[in-house]
N, C-alpha and C positions, 0 to 999 in steps of 0.2 A: 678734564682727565681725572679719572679716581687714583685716588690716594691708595698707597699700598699701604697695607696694615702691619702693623707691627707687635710688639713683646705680648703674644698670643700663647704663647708656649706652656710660660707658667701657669697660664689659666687653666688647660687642658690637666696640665697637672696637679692642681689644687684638688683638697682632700674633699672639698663641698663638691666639687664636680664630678669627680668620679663616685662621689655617693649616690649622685644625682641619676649620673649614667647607669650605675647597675640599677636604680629601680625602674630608669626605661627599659634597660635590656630587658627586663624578666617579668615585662608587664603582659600578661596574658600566658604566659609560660612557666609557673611555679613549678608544676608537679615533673617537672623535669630534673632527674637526677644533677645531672650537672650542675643546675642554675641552685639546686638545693644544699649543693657541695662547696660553691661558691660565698653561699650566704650563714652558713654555718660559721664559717672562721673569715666573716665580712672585713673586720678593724683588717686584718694581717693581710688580709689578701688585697684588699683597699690599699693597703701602705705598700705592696711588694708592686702593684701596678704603679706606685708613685714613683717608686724606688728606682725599676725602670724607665721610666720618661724623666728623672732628674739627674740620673746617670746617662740617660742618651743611648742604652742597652736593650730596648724591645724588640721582644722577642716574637714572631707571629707563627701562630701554631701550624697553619695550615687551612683547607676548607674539607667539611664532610662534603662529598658531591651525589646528589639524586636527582632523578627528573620528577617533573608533573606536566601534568596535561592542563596547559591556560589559552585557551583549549588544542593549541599546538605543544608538542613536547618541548620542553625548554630543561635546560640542564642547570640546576643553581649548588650554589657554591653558598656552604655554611660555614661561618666562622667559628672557631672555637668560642665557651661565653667568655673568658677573660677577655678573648679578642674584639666579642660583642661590646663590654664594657667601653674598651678602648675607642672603638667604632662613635660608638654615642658621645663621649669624652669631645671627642674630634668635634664631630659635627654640633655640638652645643655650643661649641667657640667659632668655630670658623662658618656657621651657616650666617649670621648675619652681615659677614664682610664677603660672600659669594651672591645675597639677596643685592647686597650694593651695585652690582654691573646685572643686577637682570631688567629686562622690561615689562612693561605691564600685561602683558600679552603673552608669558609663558607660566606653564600651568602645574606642573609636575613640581612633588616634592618642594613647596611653598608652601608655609604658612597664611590661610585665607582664599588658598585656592584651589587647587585637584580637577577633578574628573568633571564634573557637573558645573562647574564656572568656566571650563573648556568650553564644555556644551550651548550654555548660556550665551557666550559670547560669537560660539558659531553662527547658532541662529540668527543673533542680532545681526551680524553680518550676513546671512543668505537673506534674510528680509532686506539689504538696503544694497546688495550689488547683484550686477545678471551674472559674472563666472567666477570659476571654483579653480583650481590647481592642487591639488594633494600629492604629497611626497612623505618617504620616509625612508631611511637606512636602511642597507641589508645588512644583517648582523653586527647591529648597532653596539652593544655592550662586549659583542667580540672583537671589533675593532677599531674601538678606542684605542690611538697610538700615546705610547706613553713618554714620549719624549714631549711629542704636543702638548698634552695635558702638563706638564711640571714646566713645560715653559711658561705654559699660559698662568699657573699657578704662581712663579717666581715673580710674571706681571704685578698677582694681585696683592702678594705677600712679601714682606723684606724681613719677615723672622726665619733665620737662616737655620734655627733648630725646629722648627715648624715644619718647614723645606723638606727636610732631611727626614723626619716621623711619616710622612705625607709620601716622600722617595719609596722610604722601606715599606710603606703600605702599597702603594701601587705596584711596586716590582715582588711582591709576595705571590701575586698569582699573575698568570700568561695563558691565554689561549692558541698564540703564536709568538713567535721572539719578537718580546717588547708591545704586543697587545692585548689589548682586553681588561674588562674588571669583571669583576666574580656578581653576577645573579644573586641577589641575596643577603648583599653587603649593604648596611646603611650608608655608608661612604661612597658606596659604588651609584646609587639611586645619586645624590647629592651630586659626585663629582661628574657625575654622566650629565646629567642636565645643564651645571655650569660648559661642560665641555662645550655643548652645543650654542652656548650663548654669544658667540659669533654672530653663527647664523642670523638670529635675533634682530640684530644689532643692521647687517648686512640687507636684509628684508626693509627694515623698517629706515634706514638713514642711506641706505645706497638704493635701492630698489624704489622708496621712498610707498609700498605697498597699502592703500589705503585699509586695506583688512589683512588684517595675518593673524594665524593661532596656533601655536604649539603645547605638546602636551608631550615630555622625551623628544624622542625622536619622529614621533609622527606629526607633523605640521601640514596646514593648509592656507594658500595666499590667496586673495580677491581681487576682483579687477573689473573693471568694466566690458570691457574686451578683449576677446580671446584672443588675439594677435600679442598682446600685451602677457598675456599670461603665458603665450608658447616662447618667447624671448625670457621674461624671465627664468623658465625652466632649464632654459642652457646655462642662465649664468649660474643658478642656486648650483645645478646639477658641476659646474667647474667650480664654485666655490669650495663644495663640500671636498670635491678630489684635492683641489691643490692645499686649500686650506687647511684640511682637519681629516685628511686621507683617509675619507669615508665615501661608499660608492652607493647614490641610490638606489633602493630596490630595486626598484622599476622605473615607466615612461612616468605612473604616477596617473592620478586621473584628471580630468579635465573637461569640464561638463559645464551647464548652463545650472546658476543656483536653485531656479525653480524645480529642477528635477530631485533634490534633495541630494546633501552629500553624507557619504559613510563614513562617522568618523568614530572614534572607536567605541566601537560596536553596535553607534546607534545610527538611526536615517533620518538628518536633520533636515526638515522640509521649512518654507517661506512658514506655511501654517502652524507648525505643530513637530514634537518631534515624538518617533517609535522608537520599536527595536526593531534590529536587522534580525533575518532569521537566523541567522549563526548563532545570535544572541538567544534566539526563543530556545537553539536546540539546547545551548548550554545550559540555559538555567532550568529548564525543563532537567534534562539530564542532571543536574547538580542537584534537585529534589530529591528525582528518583532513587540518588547515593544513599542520601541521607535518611530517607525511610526503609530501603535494604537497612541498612546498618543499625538504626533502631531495631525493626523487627529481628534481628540476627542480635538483639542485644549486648553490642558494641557502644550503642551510644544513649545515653540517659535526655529523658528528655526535656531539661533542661539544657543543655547541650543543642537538642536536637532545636527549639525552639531559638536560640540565639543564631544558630550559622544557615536558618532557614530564613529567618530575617532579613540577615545580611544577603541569601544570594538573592532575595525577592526585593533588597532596598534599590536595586536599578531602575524595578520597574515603576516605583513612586514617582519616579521624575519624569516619566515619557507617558504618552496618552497607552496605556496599556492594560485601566483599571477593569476592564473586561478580562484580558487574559488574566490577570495574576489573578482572579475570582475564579476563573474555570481552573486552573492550574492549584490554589488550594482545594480546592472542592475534590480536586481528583486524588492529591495527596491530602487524603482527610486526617492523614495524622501526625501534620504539622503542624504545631502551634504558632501561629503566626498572624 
């Protein structure tokens, strides 16, 4: 059984930490008013966030809310940057006593792990089993219950003004009465993933699953046989209701590994792994932005060369080195 943690509080509010926290918040985001308003009167503004969390009086401002297109529309929820501070404050103390109940097998928002060690590890699993089971939440981040999540939280923590900072941060935004975290929040990333670390737990010691891989809320379990994987799917699919009152999206898929499975957004095959086409459209399309917006002289290109980079760094890891040649060649005026 792990140990709950305790006199965590004051860390969050020490002076080194929230210094620490503002030069995460406003790494990559300088020339933003706010964060520039922030760092002008840093000492005062440092110490009124302390002042705050040692009086027990924080205050959460709210979230800007916008969409984008990833590459379905999603609605995210911005915090204010004092709140950003905060945000980070939090998660630099309590992320290695939420790393303490995870398993080696989930991927998201870890240190050492991500997107591409997902991947890694799929494969290595569709090379050594014949079936596949894929699952994932519908409107995962929208309903997270939030009574579930502070209990399960009170599990893993006994600082009872910890508790309470962690309270007033989850019940600051709602998508429904009493669910949801906000898109956007570095605590919501963190606390969403912990949430799910049941399941985990539940796959791997109850299920006794010889493969399983999570990355959020999208996971996939292995098996030898399909009979075994369609029983499983009843129990995951009652665990997530009764347990963590979240409803599968769907049946979920359930195939044989050598046909390759789709896991996000790529098609991990026994050989080799691609992109899926949804994947070719987007980043094709995510080019195409990007040199509009050069030519329209929005964007310098330096600029243009760093975030052409990034949407082209998926395809380093999948056998794609033909597309992504034809695809700059055709955007010839990305430096990349």
């Amino acid at each position: 059984m792990v140990r709950r943690a305790g006199n965590l509080y004051e860390r969050i509010a020490d002076t080194e930490n929230l210094l620490l926290a503002f030069h995460q918040a406003r790494r990559g985001k300088r020339d933003r008013h706010a964060i520039q308003r922030f760092g002008e009167d840093l000492s005062r503004n440092i110490a009124i966030l302390r002042a705050q969390l040692l009086e027990k009086r924080v205050l959460w401002h709210g979230y800007r809310m916008f969409e984008v297109r990833d590459p379905k529309p999603r609605r995210i929820a911005a915090p204010a940057f004092s709140d950003r501070v905060l945000h980070h404050a939090i998660v630099q103390v309590i992320e290695p006593e939420l790393e303490r109940v995870a398993i080696f097998d989930s991927y998201a928002c870890r240190t050492g792990k991500g997107l591409y060690k997902a991947i890694e590890r799929t494969h290595a699993f569709v090379r050594r089993r014949r079936w596949f089971l894929q699952l994932d939440v519908r409107k995962y981040f929208d309903s997270i219950d939030h009574a579930i999540l502070l209990q399960r939280l009170e599990r893993r923590f006994k600082d009872r003004a910890l508790l309470g900072l962690l309270g007033g941060l989850i019940g600051s935004y709602s998508t429904s009465s009493g669910k949801g975290l906000p898109i956007g929040a570095l605590t919501s990333q963190h606390l969403a993933n912990f949430y799910l670390a049941p399941l985990d737990h539940f796959a791997k010691e109850e299920l006794r699953a010889p493969g399983y891989v999570r990355y959020m809320d999208d996971f996939v379990v292995f098996a030898d046989e399909r009979e075994t994987l369609r029983g499983w799917r009843a129990r995951i699919e009652e665990f997530l209701r009764r347990g963590l009152a979240l409803e599968p999206k769907s049946a979920g898929a359930l195939d044989e590994c050598r046909r390759g499975v789709g896991y996000l957004g790529l098609l991990v095959l026994p050989t080799h792994v691609r992109l899926m086409g949804k994947t070719k459209r987007r980043v094709r399309a995510g080019l195409g932005r990007l040199v509009a917006e050069y030519r329209a002289g929005t964007l310098d290109g330096t600029r243009l060369a760093l975030r052409a980079t990034a949407i082209l760094a998926r395809t380093r890891h999948v056998s794609a080195r033909g597309l992504r040649a034809s695809w700059i060649a055709e955007f010839a005026d990305v430096d990349a």
